[in-house]
N, C-alpha and C positions, 0 to 999 in steps of 0.2 A: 717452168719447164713443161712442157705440152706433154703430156700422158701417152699422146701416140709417137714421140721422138726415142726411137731405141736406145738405152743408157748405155755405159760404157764400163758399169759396173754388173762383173761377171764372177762366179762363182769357180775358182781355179778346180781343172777336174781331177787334180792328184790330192791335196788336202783340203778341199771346199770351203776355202778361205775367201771370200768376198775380195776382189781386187778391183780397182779401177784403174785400167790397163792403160789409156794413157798416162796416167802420171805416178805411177808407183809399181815400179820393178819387181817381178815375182818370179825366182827363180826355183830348181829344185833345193838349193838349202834354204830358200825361205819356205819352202813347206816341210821340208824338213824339222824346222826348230817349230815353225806351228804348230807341229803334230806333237813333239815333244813338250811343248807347253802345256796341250792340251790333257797328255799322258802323264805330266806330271800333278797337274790339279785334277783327276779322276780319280773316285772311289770306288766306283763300281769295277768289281772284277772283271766281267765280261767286259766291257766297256774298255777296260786299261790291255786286256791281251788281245782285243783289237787293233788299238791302237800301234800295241806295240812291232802286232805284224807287219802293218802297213810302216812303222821306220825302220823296220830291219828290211822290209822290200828298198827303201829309199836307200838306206844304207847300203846295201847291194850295189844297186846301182851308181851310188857317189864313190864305192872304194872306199867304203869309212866301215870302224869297229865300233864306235864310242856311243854313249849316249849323252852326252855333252852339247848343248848348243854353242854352233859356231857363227863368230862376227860375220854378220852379213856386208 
């Protein structure tokens, strides 16, 4: 792959999940459960009530209560 051919692999801008957008589907509950994954393997305080801001924003917006990952 030539170094000056722009990749296709981009960084989603709601949970900065690396995607490669043609071939793998990324919707808001796939960053949804990203971020959840993410919040659930974090130790750091700071770090975990960031997180959890940003899925309660998500959750807002999907109409959801839970912290449950949902089948994508």
């Amino acid at each position: 792959m030539s170094p000056l051919r722009q990749s296709d692999i981009r960084a989603c801008p709601v949970c900065g999940k690396m995607v490669h957008r043609p071939d793998e589907r990324h919707t808001l509950f796939h960053c949804r459960n990203y971020l959840l994954k993410q919040l659930y393997q974090e130790a750091s305080p700071s770090r975990r009530a960031s997180l959890q801001e940003r899925v309660d924003s998500l959750n807002e917006r999907l109409s959801l209560k839970g912290q449950n990952l949902i089948d994508t």
